[in-house]
C-alpha positions in Angstrom: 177.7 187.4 -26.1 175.1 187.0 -23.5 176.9 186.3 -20.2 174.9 184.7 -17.0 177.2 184.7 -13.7 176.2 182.9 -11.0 176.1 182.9 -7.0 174.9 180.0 -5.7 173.0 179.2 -2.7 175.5 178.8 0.8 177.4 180.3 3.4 180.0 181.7 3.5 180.2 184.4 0.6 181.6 188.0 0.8 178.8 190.2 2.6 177.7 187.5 4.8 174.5 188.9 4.1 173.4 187.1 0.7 175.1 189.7 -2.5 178.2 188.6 -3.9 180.6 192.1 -4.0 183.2 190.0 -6.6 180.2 188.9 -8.8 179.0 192.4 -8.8 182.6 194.4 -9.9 182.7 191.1 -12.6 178.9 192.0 -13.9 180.3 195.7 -14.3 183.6 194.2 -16.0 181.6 192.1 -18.5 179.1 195.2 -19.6 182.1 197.3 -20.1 183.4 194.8 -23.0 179.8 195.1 -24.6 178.2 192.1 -23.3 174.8 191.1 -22.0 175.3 189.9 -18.4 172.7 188.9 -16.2 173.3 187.3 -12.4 171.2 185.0 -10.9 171.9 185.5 -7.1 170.7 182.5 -5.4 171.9 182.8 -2.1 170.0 186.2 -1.8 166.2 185.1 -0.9 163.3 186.4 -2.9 159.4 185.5 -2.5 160.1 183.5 -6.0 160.6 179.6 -5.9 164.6 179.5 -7.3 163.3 176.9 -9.9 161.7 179.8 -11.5 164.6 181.9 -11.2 167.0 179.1 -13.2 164.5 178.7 -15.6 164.2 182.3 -16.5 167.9 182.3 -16.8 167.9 179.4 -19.1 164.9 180.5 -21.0 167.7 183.7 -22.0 169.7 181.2 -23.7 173.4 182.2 -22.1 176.5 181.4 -24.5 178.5 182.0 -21.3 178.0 180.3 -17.7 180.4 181.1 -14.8 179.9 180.1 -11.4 181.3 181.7 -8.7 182.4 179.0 -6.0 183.8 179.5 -2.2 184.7 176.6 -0.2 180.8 176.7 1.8 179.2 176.2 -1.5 180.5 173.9 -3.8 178.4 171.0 -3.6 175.3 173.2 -4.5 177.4 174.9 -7.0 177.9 171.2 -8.9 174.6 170.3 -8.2 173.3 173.5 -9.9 175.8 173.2 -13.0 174.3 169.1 -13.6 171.1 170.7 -13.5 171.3 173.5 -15.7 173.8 171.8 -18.5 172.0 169.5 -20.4 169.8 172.5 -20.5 172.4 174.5 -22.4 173.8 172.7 -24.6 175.5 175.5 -26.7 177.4 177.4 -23.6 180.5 177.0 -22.0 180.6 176.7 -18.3 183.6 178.0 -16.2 183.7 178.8 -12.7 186.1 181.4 -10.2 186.2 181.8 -6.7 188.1 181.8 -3.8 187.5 178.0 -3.8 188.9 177.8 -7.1 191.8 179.9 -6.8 192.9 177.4 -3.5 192.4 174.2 -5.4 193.1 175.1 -8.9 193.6 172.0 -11.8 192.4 170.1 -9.1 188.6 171.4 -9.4 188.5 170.7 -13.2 190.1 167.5 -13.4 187.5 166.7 -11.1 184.6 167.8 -13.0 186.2 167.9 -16.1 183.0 166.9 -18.0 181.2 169.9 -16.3 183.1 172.7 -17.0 185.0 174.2 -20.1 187.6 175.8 -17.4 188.7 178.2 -14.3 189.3 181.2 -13.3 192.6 181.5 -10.9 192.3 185.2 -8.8 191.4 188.3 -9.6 188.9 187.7 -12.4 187.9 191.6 -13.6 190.8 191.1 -16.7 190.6 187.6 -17.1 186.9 187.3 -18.3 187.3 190.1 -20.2 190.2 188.9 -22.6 188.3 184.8 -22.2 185.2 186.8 -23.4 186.5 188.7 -26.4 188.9 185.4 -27.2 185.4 182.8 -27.1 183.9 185.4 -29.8 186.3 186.2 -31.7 186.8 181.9 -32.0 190.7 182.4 -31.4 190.5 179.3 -29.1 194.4 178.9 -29.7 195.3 182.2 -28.4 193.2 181.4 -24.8 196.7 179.8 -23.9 197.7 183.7 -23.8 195.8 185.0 -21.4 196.9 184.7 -17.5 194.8 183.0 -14.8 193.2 180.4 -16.8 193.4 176.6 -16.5 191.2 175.2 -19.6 190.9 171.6 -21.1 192.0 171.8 -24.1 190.4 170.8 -28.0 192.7 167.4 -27.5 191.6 167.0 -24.1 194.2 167.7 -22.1 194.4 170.6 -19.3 196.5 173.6 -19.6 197.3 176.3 -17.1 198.1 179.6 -18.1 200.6 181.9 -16.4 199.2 183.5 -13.0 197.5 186.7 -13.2 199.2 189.8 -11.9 197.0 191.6 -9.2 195.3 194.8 -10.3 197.4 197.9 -9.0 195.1 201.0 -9.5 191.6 199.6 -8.2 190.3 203.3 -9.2 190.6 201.6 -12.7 187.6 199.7 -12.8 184.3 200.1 -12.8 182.0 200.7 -9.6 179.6 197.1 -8.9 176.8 196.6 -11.0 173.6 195.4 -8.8 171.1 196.0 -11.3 171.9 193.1 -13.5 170.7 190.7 -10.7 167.7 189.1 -10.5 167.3 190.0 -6.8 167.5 193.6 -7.5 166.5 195.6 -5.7 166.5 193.6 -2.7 170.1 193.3 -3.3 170.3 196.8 -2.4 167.5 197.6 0.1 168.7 197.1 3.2 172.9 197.5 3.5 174.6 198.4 0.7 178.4 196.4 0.6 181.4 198.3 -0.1 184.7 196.9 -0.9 187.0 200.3 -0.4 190.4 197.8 -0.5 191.1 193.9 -1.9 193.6 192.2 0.0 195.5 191.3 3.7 199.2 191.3 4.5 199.1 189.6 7.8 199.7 186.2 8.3 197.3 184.7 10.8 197.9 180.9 10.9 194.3 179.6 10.3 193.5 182.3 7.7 193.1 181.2 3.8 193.2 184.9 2.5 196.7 184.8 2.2 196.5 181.6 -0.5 194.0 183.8 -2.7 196.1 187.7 -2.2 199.3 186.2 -1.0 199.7 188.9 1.3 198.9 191.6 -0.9 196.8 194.7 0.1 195.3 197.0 -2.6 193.5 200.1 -2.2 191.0 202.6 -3.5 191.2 206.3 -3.7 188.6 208.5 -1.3 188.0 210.2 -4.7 187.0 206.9 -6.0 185.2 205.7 -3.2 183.2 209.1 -2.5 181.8 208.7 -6.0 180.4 205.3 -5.7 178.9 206.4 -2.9 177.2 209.6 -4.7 176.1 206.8 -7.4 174.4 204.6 -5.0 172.6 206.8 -2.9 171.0 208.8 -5.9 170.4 206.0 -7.7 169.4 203.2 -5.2 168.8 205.5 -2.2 170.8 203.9 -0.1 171.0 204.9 3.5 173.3 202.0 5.3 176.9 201.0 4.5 178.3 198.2 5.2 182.4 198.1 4.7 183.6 194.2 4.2 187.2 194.9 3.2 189.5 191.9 4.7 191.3 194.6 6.2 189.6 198.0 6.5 191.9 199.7 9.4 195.6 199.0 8.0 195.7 202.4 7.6 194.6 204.2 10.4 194.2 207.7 8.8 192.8 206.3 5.5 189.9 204.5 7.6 189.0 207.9 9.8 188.7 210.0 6.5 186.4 206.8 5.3 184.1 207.0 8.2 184.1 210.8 8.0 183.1 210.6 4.4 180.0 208.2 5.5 179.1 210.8 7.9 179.2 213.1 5.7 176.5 211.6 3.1 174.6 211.0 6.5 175.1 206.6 6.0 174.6 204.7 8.8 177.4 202.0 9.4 178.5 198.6 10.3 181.9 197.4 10.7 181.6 193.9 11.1 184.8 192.8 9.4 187.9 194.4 8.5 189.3 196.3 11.8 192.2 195.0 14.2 192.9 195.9 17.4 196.5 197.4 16.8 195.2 200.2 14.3 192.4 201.3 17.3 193.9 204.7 19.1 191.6 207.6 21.0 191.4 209.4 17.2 189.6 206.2 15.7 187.8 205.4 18.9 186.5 208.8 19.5 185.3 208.8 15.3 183.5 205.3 15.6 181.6 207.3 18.3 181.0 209.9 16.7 179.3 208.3 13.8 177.8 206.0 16.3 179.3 202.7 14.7 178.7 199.5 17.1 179.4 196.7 17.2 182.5 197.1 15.9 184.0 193.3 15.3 186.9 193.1 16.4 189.0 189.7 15.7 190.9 188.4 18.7 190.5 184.8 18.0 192.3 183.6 21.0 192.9 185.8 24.8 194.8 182.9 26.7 198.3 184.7 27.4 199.8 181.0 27.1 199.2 180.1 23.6 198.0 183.4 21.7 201.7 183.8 20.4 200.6 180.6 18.0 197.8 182.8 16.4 200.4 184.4 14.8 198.4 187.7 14.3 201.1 190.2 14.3 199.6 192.1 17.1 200.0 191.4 21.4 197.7 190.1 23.6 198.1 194.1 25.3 197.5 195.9 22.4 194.0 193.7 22.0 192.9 194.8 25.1 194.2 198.2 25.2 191.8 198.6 21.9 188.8 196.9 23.3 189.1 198.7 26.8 189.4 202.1 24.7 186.1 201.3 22.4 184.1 200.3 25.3 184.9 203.6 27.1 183.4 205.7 24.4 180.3 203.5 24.9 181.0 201.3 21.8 179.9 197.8 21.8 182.6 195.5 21.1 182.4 191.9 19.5 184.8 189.8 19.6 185.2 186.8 17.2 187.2 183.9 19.4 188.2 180.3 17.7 188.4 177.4 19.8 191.0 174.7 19.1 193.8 176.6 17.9 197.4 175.2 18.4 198.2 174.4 22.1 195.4 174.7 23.2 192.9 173.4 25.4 189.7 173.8 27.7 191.6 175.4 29.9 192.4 177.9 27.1 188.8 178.4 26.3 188.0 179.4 30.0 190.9 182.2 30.5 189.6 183.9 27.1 186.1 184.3 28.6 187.6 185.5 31.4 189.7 188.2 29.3 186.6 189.0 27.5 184.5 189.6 30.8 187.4 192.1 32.2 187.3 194.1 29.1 183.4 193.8 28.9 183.6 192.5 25.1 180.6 189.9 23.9 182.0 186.5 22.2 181.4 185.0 18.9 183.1 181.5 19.3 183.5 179.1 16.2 185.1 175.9 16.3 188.6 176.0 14.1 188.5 174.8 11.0 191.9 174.2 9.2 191.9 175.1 5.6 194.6 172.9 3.0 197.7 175.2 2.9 197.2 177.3 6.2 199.5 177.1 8.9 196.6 175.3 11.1 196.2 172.3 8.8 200.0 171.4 9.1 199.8 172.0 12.7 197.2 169.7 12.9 198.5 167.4 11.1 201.3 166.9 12.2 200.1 166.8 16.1 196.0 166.1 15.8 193.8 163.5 14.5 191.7 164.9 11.2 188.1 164.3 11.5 187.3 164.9 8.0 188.1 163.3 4.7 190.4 165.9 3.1 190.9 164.0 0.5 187.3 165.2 -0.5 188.3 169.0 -0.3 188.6 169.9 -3.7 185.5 168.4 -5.0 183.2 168.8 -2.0 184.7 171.8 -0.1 183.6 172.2 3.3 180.2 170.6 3.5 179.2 172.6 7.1 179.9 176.2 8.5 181.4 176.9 11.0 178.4 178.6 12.5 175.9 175.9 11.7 174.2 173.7 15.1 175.9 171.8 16.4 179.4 172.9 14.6 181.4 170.7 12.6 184.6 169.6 14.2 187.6 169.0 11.4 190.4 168.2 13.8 191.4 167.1 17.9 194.2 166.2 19.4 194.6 164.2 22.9 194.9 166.7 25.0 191.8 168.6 23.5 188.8 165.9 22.0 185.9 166.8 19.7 183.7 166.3 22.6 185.3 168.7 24.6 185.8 171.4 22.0 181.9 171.0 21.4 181.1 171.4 25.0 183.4 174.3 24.9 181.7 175.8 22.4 178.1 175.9 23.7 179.9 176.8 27.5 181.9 179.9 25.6 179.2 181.2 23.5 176.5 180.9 26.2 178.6 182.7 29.0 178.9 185.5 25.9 175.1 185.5 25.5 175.3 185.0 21.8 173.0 182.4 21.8 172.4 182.5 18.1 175.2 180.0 17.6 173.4 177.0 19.5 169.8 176.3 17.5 169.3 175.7 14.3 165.7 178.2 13.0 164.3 175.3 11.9 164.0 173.9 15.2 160.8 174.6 17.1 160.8 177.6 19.8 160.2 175.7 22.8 163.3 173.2 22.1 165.3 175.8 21.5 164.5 177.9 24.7 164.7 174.8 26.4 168.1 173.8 25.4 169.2 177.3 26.3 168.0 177.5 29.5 169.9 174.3 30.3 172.9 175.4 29.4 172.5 178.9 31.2 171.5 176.5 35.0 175.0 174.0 33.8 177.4 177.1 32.8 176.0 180.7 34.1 173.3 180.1 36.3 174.8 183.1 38.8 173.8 185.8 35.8 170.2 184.0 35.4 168.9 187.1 35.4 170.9 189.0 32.8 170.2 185.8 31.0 166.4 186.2 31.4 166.8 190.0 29.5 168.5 188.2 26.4 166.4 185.3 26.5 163.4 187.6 26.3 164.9 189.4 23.1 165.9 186.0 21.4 162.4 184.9 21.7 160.6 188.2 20.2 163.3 187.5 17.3 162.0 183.7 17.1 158.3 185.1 16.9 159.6 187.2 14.5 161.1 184.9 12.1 158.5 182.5 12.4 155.8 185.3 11.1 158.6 186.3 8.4 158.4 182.3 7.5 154.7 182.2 7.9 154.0 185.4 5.0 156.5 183.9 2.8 154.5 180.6 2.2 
């Protein structure tokens, strides 16, 4: 059967950087059975107008479509399955995700006239056995197979029992890139590895939970040393870039990772994955060592008063015991920081940058955003106005990231308005010099230097001068993407 998966065009996937990691184990998953797969990765960029890109696709003549969907993308993943349906008239479409896996029945019911099905969790097994069960036309035994929810021949839609999570991840195959269409750009600059699926903490605006219910799975250094011997023969690859959820829950297994990398001479970025209560002098001292920063470090809130509401399973102390001990072996420290969380207010905001100037940690501040089912979202509920229809979340998703200019806000409450969250978070990330989070790149140069510098003489106009030093590399990176743009065209 010839199989084309799809990852469509928003924010918000695994990598952060474009390549979908889940797409890329399924692609692997898929050939194993015997298949032809091929994955047009959308939200990777290529010098190649994406109409041609679809139409190559359909031009293969798929008998299998499956979308992949997260909660950033949906609307451009429903826009892309209108488009491309009438043009395949023979396949079946079904689509996966973490989106899916929140909302469930509720997905297909609403586009029940799109799609054949879904795919609830983990889907390495489940395509496999939908695959082999669609050729082998045994449509009555697909009723069999867990983590399915399918309409049925008399219209009606079944769901299957849940899908049990994969214990021995060594089991299956190592991510196939080279069935993508943007390979090898896919590849070329940080290669992604997944070395564990799954979280067991219980952070209250965190959706992870919903999709590994707590669950933490991991590989074997065995396992992981020969992907790594794979890709760097075959793709030459030189950085690594570890996006587990949770990379650090155990502290020993994560310095024999980083030692590994070193060993194979990979340069690498932690930007997700590591919390402050596995950091001690033995993990410090090996970050240095292989010269890893940033290291990203989430402490969402630092206001003594209301961090206990986080619910991160970690103190306030041991946060800053870890930053204070990666910043003295020279490591640079980011912190991500959410504003809005429960109990708190402006007030909150301004003793968090205060915590992150004593520990000398930089600030990436995003606006909460409470996701159906989360701890958050009853919170705010319960004591907050909603600002956004969520009535629409299963069909629409969330239409703006958090990251995007200015920032969506989804909830306030009295004490703590939209306004003032907003003004918070151009004041927070500002006074953090991260001024990526307050211009769009479409906007011209000038307005964006200009709104900066305004908010630098209303919030920070004491450290104008270290301002001037960041302001000079944000426009060099400006130029830069504008002659990018410019070649591109």
């Amino acid at each position: 059967m010839k199989v084309l998966l799809i990852n469509p065009t928003g924010f918000g996937d695994l990598s952060g950087e474009g390549v979908n990691v889940g797409l890329g184990y399924l692609a692997s998953a898929v050939l194993e059975e015997g298949h032809e797969v091929k994955v047009l990765d959308l939200n990777t960029a290529l010098n190649i107008p994406n109409a041609l890109r679809i139409n190559s696709c359909i031009n293969w003549s798929p008998e299998f479509v499956g979308i992949s969907i997260n909660s950033f993308n949906v609307l451009a993943a429903v826009r892309l399955i209108e488009e491309i349906k009438p043009r395949l008239p023979n396949a079946t479409f079904w689509a996966g995700g973490p989106h899916i896996t929140i909302v469930k029945g509720d997905f297909l019911k609403r586009y029940v006239d799109l799609l054949d099905g879904v795919v609830i969790g983990e889907a390495d097994r489940t395509v496999k056995e939908l695959l082999n069960t669609l050729c082998g036309t045994r449509l009555s035994e697909m009723e069999k197979i867990p983590g399915l929810i399918f309409k049925t021949k008399s219209g009606e839609i079944l769901e299957t029992s849940s899908r049990e999570f994969i214990k021995e991840l060594d089991s299956l195959p190592f991510p196939n890139y080279e069935v993508f269409d943007s390979f090898p750009e896919v590849v070329s600059n940080w290669y992604n590895l997944l070395t564990s699926r799954g979280c067991p903490n219980n952070c209250v605006f965190c959706a992870s939970k919903m999709i590994w219910r707590r669950k933490w799975r991991y590989r074997s250094m065995t396992n992981i040393e020969k992907e790594l011997i794979a890709v760097k023969k075959k793709y030459g690859v030189k950085q690594i870039r570890i996006v587990d959820d949770n990379f650090s829950l155990k502290k020993g297994r994560a310095v024999d990772i980083l030692n590994l990398l070193s060993r194979y001479e990979f340069k690498i970025s932690l930007t997700n994955g590591i919390r402050a209560d596995s950091i001690d002098d033995e993990l410090a001292k090996i970050m240095k060592k292989n010269r890893v920063s940033p290291v990203v470090i989430g402490v969402e809130n630092a206001d003594h008063d209301t961090f206990e509401y986080v619910q991160k399973g970690e103190s306030l102390a041991q946060i800053e015991y870890a930053l204070k001990l990666l910043r003295g072996n020279d490591i640079d420290v980011i912190a991500t920081m959410v504003i809005g969380l429960i109990n708190t207010t402006t007030e909150s905001v301004t003793r968090s940058i205060q915590f992150l100037k004593k520990v000398k940690a930089s600030g990436h501040w995003m606006i909460a955003l409470p996701f159906p089912g989360t701890a958050l979202y009853k919170w705010a509920c319960d004591n907050g106005r909603l600002l956004y229809d969520y009535s629409q979340f299963s069909a629409e998703g969330i239409t703006r990231s958090m990251v995007s200019f200015p920032p969506p806000v989804y909830f306030d409450t009295f004490e703590y308005p939209a306004s003032q969250r907003l003004e918070d978070f151009q004041r927070a990330n500002l006074t953090s010099k991260n001024y990526h989070f307050l211009f769009n790149e479409s906007e011209p140069i000038i307005r964006i230097l200009a709104r900066i510098t305004m908010l630098i003489i209303k919030y920070d106009l004491k450290r104008i001068a270290t301002h001037a030093k960041g302001m000079t590399y944000l426009l060099l990176h400006l130029l830069f993407l504008k002659f990018r743009r410019t070649n591109k065209q």
